[in-house]
KEGUVO-869733 format. One record per residue (C-alpha): residue in one letter; x negated, y, z negated. Coordinates in pm, whole numbers, plus 50000, padded with zeros to 5 digits. Layout:
// KEGUVO-869733
AXYZ
...
//
This chain:
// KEGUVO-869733
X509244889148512
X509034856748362
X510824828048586
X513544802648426
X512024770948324
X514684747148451
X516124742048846
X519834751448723
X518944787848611
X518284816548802
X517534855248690
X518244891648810
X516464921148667
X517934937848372
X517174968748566
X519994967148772
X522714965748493
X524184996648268
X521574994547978
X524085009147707
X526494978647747
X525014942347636
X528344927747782
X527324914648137
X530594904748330
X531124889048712
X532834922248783
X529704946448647
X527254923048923
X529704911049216
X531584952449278
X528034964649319
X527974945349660
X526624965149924
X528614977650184
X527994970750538
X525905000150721
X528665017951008
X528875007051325
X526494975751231
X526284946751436
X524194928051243
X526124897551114
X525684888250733
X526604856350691
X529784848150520
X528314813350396
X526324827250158
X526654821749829
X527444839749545
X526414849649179
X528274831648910
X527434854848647
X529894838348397
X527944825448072
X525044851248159
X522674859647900
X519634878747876
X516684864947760
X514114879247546
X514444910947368
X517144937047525
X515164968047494
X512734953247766
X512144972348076
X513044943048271
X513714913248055
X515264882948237
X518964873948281
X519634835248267
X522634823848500
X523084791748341
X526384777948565
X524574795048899
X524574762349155
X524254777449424
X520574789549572
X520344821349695
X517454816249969
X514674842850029
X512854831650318
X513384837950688
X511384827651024
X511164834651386
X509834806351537
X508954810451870
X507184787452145
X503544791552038
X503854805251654
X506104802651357
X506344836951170
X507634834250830
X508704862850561
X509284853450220
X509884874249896
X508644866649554
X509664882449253
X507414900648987
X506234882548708
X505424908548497
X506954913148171
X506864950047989
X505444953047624
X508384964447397
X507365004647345
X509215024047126
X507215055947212
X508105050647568
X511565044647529
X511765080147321
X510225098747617
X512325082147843
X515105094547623
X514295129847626
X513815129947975
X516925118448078
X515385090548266
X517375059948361
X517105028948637
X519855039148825
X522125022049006
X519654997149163
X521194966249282
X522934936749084
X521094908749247
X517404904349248
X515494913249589
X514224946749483
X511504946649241
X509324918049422
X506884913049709
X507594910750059
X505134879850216
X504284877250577
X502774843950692
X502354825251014
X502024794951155
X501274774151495
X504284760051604
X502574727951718
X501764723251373
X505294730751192
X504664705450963
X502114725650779
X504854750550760
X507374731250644
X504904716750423
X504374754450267
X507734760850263
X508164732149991
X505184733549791
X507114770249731
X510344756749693
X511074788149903
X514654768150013
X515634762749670
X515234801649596
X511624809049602
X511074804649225
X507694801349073
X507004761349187
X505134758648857
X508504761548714
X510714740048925
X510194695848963
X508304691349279
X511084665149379
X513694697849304
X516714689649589
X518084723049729
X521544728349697
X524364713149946
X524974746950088
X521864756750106
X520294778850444
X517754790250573
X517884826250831
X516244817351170
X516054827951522
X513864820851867
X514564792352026
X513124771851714
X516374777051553
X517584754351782
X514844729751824
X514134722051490
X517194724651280
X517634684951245
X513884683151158
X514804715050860
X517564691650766
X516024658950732
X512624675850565
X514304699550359
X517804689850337
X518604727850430
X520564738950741
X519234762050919
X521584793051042
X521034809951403
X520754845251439
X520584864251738
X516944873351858
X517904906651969
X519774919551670
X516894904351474
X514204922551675
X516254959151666
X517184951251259
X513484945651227
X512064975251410
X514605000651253
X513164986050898
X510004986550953
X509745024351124
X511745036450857
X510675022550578
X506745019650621
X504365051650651
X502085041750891
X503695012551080
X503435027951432
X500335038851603
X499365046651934
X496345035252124
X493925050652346
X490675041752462
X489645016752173
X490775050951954
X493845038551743
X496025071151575
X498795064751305
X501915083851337
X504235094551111
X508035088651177
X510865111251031
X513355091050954
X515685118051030
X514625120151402
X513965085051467
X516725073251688
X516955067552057
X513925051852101
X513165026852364
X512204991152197
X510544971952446
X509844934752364
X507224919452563
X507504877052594
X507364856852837
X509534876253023
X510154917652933
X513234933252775
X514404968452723
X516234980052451
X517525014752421
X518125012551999
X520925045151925
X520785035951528
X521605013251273
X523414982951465
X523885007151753
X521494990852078
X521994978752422
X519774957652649
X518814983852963
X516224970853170
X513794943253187
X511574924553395
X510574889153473
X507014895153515
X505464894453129
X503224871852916
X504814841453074
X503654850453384
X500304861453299
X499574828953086
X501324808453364
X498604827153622
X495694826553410
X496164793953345
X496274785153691
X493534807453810
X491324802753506
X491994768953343
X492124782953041
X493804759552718
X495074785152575
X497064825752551
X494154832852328
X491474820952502
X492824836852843
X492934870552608
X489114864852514
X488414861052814
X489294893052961
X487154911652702
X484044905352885
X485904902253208
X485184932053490
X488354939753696
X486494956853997
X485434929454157
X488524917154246
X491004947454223
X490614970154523
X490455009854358
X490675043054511
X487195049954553
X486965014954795
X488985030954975
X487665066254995
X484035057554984
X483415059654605
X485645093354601
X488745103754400
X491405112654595
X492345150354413
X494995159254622
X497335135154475
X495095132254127
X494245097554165
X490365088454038
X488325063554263
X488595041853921
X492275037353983
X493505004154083
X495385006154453
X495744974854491
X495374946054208
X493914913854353
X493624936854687
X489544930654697
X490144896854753
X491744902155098
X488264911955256
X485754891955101
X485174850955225
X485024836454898
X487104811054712
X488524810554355
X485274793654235
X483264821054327
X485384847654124
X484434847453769
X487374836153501
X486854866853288
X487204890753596
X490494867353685
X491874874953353
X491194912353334
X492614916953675
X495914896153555
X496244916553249
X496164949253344
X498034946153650
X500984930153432
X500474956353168
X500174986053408
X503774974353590
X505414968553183
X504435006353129
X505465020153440
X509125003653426
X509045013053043
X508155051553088
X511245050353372
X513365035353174
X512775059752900
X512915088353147
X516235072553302
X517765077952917
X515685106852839
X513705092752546
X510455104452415
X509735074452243
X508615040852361
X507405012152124
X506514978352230
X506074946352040
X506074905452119
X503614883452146
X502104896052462
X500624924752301
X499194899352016
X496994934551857
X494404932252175
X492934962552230
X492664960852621
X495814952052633
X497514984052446
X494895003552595
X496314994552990
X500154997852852
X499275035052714
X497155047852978
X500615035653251
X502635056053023
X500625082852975
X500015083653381
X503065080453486
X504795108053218
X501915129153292
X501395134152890
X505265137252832
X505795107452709
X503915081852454
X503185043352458
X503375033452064
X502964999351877
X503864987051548
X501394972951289
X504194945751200
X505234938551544
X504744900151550
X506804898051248
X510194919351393
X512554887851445
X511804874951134
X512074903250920
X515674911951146
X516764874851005
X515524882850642
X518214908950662
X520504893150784
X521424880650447
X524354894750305
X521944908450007
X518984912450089
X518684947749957
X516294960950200
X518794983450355
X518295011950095
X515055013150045
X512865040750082
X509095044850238
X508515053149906
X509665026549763
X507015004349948
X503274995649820
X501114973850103
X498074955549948
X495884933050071
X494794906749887
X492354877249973
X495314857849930
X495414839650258
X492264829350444
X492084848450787
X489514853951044
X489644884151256
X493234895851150
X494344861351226
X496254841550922
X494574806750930
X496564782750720
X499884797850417
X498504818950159
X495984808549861
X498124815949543
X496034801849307
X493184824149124
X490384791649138
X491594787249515
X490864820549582
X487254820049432
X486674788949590
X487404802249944
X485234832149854
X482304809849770
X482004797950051
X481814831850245
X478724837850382
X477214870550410
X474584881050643
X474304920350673
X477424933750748
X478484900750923
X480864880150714
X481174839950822
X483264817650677
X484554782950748
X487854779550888
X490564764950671
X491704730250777
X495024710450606
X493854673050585
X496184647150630
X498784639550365
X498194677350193
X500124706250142
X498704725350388
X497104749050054
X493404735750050
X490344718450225
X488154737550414
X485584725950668
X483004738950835
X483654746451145
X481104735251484
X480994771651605
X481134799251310
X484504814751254
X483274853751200
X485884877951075
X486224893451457
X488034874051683
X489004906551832
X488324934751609
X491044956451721
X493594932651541
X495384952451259
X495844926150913
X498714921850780
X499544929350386
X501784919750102
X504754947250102
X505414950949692
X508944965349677
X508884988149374
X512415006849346
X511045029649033
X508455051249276
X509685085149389
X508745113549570
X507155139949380
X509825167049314
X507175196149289
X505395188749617
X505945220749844
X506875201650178
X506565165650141
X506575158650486
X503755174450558
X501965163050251
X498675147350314
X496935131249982
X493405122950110
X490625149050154
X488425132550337
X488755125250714
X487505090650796
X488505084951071
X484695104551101
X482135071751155
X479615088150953
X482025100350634
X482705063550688
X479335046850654
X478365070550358
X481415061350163
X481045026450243
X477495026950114
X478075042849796
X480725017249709
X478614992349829
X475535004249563
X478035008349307
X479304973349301
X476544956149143
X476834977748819
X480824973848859
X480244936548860
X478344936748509
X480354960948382
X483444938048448
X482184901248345
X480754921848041
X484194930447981
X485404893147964
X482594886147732
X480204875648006
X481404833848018
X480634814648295
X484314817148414
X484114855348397
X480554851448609
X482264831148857
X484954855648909
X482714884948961
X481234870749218
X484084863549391
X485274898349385
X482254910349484
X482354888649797
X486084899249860
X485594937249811
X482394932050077
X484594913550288
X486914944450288
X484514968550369
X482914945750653
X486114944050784
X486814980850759
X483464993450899
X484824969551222
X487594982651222
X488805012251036
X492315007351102
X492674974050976
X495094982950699
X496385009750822
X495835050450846
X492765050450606
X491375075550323
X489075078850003
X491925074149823
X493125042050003
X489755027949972
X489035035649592
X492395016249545
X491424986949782
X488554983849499
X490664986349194
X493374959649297
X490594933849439
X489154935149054
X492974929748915
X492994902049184
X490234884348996
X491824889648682
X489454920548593
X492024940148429
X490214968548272
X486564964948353
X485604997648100
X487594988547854
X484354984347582
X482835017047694
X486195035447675
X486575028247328
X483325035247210
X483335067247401
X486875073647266
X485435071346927
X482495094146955
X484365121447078
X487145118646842
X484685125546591
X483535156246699
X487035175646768
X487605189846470
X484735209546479
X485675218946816
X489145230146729
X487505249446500
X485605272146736
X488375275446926
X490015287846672
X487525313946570
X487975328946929
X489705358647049
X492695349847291
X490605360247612
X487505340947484
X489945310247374
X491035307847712
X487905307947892
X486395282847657
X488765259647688
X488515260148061
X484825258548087
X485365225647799
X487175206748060
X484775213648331
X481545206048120
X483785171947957
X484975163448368
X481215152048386
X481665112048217
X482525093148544
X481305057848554
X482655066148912
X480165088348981
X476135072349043
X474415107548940
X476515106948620
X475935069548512
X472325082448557
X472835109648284
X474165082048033
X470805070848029
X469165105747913
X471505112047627
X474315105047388
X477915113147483
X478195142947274
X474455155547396
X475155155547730
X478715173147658
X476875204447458
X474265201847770
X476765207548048
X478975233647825
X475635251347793
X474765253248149
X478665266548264
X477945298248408
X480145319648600
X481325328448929
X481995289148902
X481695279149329
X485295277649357
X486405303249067
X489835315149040
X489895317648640
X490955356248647
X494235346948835
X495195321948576
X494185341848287
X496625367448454
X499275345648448
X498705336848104
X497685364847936
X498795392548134
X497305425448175
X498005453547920
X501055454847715
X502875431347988
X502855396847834
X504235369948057
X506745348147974
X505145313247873
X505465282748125
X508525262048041
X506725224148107
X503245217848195
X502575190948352
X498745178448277
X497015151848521
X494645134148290
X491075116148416
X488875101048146
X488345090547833
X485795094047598
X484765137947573
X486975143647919
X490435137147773
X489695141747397
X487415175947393
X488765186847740
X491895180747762
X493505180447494
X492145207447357
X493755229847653
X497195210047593
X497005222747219
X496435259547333
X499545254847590
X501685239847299
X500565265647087
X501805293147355
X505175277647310
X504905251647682
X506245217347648
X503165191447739
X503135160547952
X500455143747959
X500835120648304
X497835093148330
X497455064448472
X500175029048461
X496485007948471
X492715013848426
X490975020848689
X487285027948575
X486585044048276
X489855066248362
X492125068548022
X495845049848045
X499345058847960
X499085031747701
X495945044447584
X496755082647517
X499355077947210
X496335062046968
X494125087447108
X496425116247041
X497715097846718
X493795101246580
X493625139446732
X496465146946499
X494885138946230
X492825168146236
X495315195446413
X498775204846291
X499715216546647
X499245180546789
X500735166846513
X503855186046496
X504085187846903
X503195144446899
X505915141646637
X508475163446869
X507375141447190
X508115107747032
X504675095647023
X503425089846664
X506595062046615
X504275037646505
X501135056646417
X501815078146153
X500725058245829
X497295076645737
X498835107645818
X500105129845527
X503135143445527
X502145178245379
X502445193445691
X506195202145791
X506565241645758
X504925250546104
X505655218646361
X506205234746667
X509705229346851
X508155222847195
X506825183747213
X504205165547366
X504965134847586
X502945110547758
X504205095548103
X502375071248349
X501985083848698
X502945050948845
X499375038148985
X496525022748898
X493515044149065
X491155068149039
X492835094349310
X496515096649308
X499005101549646
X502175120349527
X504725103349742
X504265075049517
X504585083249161
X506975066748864
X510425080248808
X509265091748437
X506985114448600
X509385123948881
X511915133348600
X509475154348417
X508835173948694
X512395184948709
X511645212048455
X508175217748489
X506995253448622
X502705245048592
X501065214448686
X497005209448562
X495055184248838
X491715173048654
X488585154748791
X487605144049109
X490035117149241
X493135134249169
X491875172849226
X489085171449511
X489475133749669
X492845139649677
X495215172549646
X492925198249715
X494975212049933
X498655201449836
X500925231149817
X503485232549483
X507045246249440
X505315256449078
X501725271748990
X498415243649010
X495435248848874
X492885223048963
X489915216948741
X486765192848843
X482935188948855
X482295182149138
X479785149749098
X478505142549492
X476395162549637
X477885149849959
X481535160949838
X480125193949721
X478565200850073
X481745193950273
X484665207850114
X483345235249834
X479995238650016
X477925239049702
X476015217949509
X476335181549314
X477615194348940
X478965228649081
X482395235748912
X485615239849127
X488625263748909
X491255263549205
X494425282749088
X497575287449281
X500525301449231
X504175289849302
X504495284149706
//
């Protein structure tokens, strides 16, 4: 969405106002206020202001998806920015709208039309539809955050700064959320820096507000950790309260959370991260929490700890089910022994410290929990800081002392809670409604980090961006890069020095990064999906090492050819060179940082992975690398289908219907995914290597339930069945796989008397076709077919690409239509708890969906379960794939059909 271009205007989304009424009035914004949650006692602050709405216009054309709404007498700056600034770091959330504007579509809004599908009654004022930033800072250096915090113009709304005078003051009233005891220390230094005030909230409301937020609303925030092993788990939000939150500082508190607002402090202790910094320190003379935490990574705790087996002569003591590993005594060993603190090793020190604090946190946690009866424990603060040793020692004191019953679990967000609780502590935020499926997490190489760590704000410039890439360094799998530094008299945004000792990306490998959350209110929930809740999109397991390592290696091998593929597609200028390798450096950054750590971004799958790639290229600006070859390939194929409609049409029903089948299984082979198939391109023409693989489909295919569809559609005998109502048809490529596979089988369901809907992609991703894309392609189909003509005409999509078609042809157009809708991603695999609401509304009526190609039938959704009947078509095009879930071979044919659940 485009920003205002002058400091006195601000914007909502269109989206959140009754499209059929051009008349925007204070009352149609300000009554959609929301209303407090029950029993909340979060505060929202009274002194915020409001909307002035009078004079509002919107700006650009009104049929836009989302065109901007200018509030021309709006004064007052409605702040989206919030912090938690605590002793040792500064954590910061702030949100930042979309910038993207729709293309006007009349075919789009005629499908929309016809299926019913509207935006709702989304919010009057503008948090939802944006992205959801989480930075941090040292809080010795605050004024490189307050720095960032200008060069944003975050207090005067967080508009785009390119639109706004640097020198833009915020308004009188102006505030900024805070809480930690940074609230307090620095609100004159806010004031005089940024002229804003800065408004206290309380830390534990904040902390709770946060949690609840963050468990609800992500799908894999909380994890649990056990030896090094990290597992994500999924959270009903149905069953997630009481829980016990339990906030490690310096000191410990326990917080039994009963819901929404509903929490009460019940424990705590004064033995926590103070104490073991204050010790360490001491005892080590460690500079710093970080360094004390390092240290304890090489550190071995039996040399100073006195265990079980000292005690029993190297044996466990069974009776009580105690192993001689078990500490008896922490620091006990020292008792006996004649030596002074010189002669103990730091790193031993340090390991001893921690898990003796840890071990005593868990134990009072697990009672606690036991005291309320509470199955749930999750811990957070800056104790726990993502170190593995750490949430190792907390788990295994649970797990002891609950003998299994009970479960030590951590949040991927957890140094952010306080902040986030004072980011909603806004009176609109609009946070509050949101839904886990409303929330995307990417990562991009916006911000320089090292080991999980956020060195420095984010890099929001494209040429920053390749210029911190450039000066990556690769060696292997080992990724160094210089550490950002903000010279004097800078914004804190550039200059980067090399460091004295390399800054590798692993300070401590077991830290989890932290992403952009994009807020996109339009995703839903896939209505056909059997059980959601169970619903698992990914295929492949890799959490397996060596699934892992292979993956990771064919991505890497592919990348080169990706890379001239994609500067190819910008014409191949020296800008478009000098982008390509920077995303080649970024995506090998990713995996490096993967292959350390798996976890990193979360619970991760093909699927996750394959989309990692595709938004690192959009990153770079490589918006549709393929876009040359799809056209081409588009063209050759388009060619050759009316012949093909003619055979079909020479066929006997039974014949038809196999044919047609075995057409999008021989045209499923073009994959510029796929290594083996870019191979083929080099033995043959498009159309040569189509008649090749249609020549060589033989039958029992390896997974081959054709006869069970051909049941359903032909019957047996003089039963006919009663044609499907809506089909709903998951589209892969372009070129022969959409145009002499697909469509094809569409016609013969539209001829059968089933509505089509064609669902592909919102953006490229390879040489996959888009939503956009499919209306020309159909368009030129039509040309040649009456049924696709006729059914196009009834769906809305030949509004603007009907002028070389006669008009002769009007006696036989069929009633049922064909419609295009995007699925709402921009990948090669697709994960159905994420899809648009077009698609979700034509699902409403559809009784058959049709899953095609690899990513979205076999990487992903091989097994999903369907209210309706599935059929799901691909060629399989890895022999590695092939092996492990069909147990065949590379080009072996998978015809999986299933009937309503």
């Amino acid at each position: 969405m485009a920003s205002p271009t002058t400091k006195d205007h601000s914007h909502i989304e269109i989206g959140d106002i009754n499209e059929e009424s051009q008349q925007i009035t204070e009352k149609d914004i300000v009554e959609k206020d929301m209303a407090p949650l029950p029993g909340s006692s979060i505060h929202r602050s009274s002194s915020r202001p409001q909307l002035d709405v009078s004079g509002a216009a919107i700006q650009g054309n009104f049929e836009e998806k989302d065109p901007a709404i200018l509030l021309p007498n709006q004064t007052d700056d409605i702040s989206h920015l919030a912090l938690d600034i605590g002793g040792s770091l500064i954590k910061l959330i702030y949100f930042s709208r979309h910038a993207d504007r729709q293309v006007d579509d009349g075919r789009k809004r005629k499908v929309k039309e016809r299926l019913g599908v509207t935006n709702g009654s989304r919010r009057s004022y503008p948090i939802l539809g944006g992205r959801l930033h989480f930075v941090k800072f040292e809080t010795s250096k605050i004024n490189e955050c307050l720095d960032f915090i200008h060069s944003k113009q975050l207090h005067c709304g967080g508009m785009d700064p390119r639109c706004w005078p640097s020198d833009a003051p915020p308004s009188e009233n102006a505030v900024i959320k805070a809480t930690g005891g940074g609230a307090y220390k620095f609100a004159d230094l806010f004031k005089e820096r940024l002229g804003v005030s800065i408004e206290k909230e309380d830390e534990m409301n904040c902390l709770v507000s946060g949690a609840n937020f963050l468990l609800k609303a992500i799908r894999h925030e909380a994890f649990t950790h056990m030896e090094g092993h990290k597992e994500f788990v999924q959270i009903d939000q149905n069953d997630l309260f009481p829980y016990l939150l339990v906030n490690i500082g310096s000191g410990v508190s326990m917080i039994k959370v009963d819901g929404d607002g509903q929490f009460q402090r019940v424990s705590g202790t004064n033995v926590g991260g103070g104490t073991y910094w204050g010790l360490g320190r001491l005892l080590t003379k460690c500079k710093s929490f970080d360094e004390l935490l390092e240290l304890s990574q090489r550190g071995d705790n039996s040399t100073i700890d006195m265990l079980v087996g000292d005690i029993y002569g190297g044996m466990d003591y069974s009776k009580i089910g105690l192993s001689a590993s078990t500490i008896a005594s922490s620091f006990g060993k020292t008792i006996s022994e004649n030596k002074d603190l010189e002669d103990y090793k730091p790193e031993d020190i340090s390991l001893s410290l921690l898990r003796m604090i840890s071990y005593n946190i868990g134990q009072i946690a697990y009672l606690n929990a036991l005291r309320f009866g509470l199955k749930r424990i999750f811990f957070g603060g800056f104790f726990i800081r993502g170190h593995a040793y750490t949430m190792d020692t907390i788990s295994f004191a649970v797990q002891f002392w609950s003998k299994g019953d009970a479960q030590a679990m951590f949040l991927r967000h957890e140094g952010f809670l306080g902040a986030l609780g004072a980011f909603m502590s806004y009176e609109k935020h609009g946070l509050d409604d949101l839904m886990v499926h409303h929330l995307v997490e990417r990562f991009p190489m916006g911000a320089p980090y090292i080991g999980g760590n956020v060195h420095g704000p984010p890099l929001g410039d494209l040429n920053e961006k390749i210029s911190w890439m450039e000066k990556f360094v690769q060696k292997g799998t080992e990724i160094t890069a210089p550490v950002p530094m903000a010279p004097p008299a800078t914004t804190g945004l550039g200059g980067f020095e090399v460091p004295s000792s390399k800054g590798v990306l692993r300070s401590d490998a077991s830290k989890l990064n932290v992403g952009v959350l994009h807020l996109v209110p339009s995703l839903e929930v896939f209505p056909l999906l059997a059980d959601p809740k169970t619903y698992e999109p990914n295929t492949i397991d890799l959490s397996d090492h060596g699934e892992l390592e292979y993956w990771f290696t064919v991505l890497s091998e592919h990348l080169s050819d990706l890379v001239d593929k994609a500067v190819a597609s910008e014409g191949g200028t020296d800008d478009a060179k000098r982008r390509g390798d920077a995303f080649a450096r970024a995506f090998s950054a990713h995996l490096a940082r993967l292959m350390e750590e798996p976890a990193a971004y979360g619970k991760l799958g093909l699927a996750n992975l394959l989309e990692l790639r595709e938004e690192c290229l959009r990153e770079f600006h490589f918006f549709d690398a393929y876009r040359t070859i799809k056209q081409r390939e588009n063209e050759a194929s388009l060619a050759v289908l009316p012949d093909l409609l003619m055979e079909l049409d020479s066929l006997t029903e039974d014949m038809r219907l196999l044919t047609l089948i075995e057409g999008v299984l021989a045209a499923n082979i073009f994959d510029w995914g796929s290594r083996a198939c870019v191979d083929l391109y080099h033995k043959g023409t498009i159309i040569e290597i189509y008649r090749m693989s249609r020549k060589k489909m033989q039958r029992p295919w390896r997974v081959d339930d054709f006869d069970a569809f051909k049941g359903r559609m032909l019957g047996s005998g003089d039963r006919k069945p009663q044609p499907h109502k809506r089909a709903l048809l998951f589209v892969d490529n372009s070129g022969a796989d959409i145009v002499l596979g697909m469509l094809p089988l569409a016609r013969e369901l539209l001829r059968r008397g089933t509505e089509v809907v064609l669902v592909a992609n919102s953006l490229p991703a390879l040489n996959d076709v888009t939503a956009m894309e499919l209306p020309d392609i159909v368009a030129e189909a039509a040309k040649h077919c009456d049924i696709l003509r006729g059914a196009a005409e009834a769906g809305g999509l030949l509004v603007d690409a009907m002028s070389n078609i006669q008009d002769g042809y009007k006696e036989n157009t069929p009633s049922v239509p064909l419609m295009v809708v995007e699925n709402g991603c921009g990948s090669p695999c697709i994960d159905l708890r994420q899809v648009s609401s077009e698609l979700a509304a034509a699902a409403k009526d559809a009784d058959l969906v049709i899953l095609e190609g690899m990513g979205r039938s076999l990487h992903t959704n091989y097994n999903a379960k369907f209210k309706c009947d599935a059929l799901k078509l691909a060629m399989v095009k890895n022999q590695r794939l092939a092996a492990k879930l069909v147990k065949g071979n590379i080009y072996d044919c998978v015809c999986r059909y299933e009937p309503a659940s």
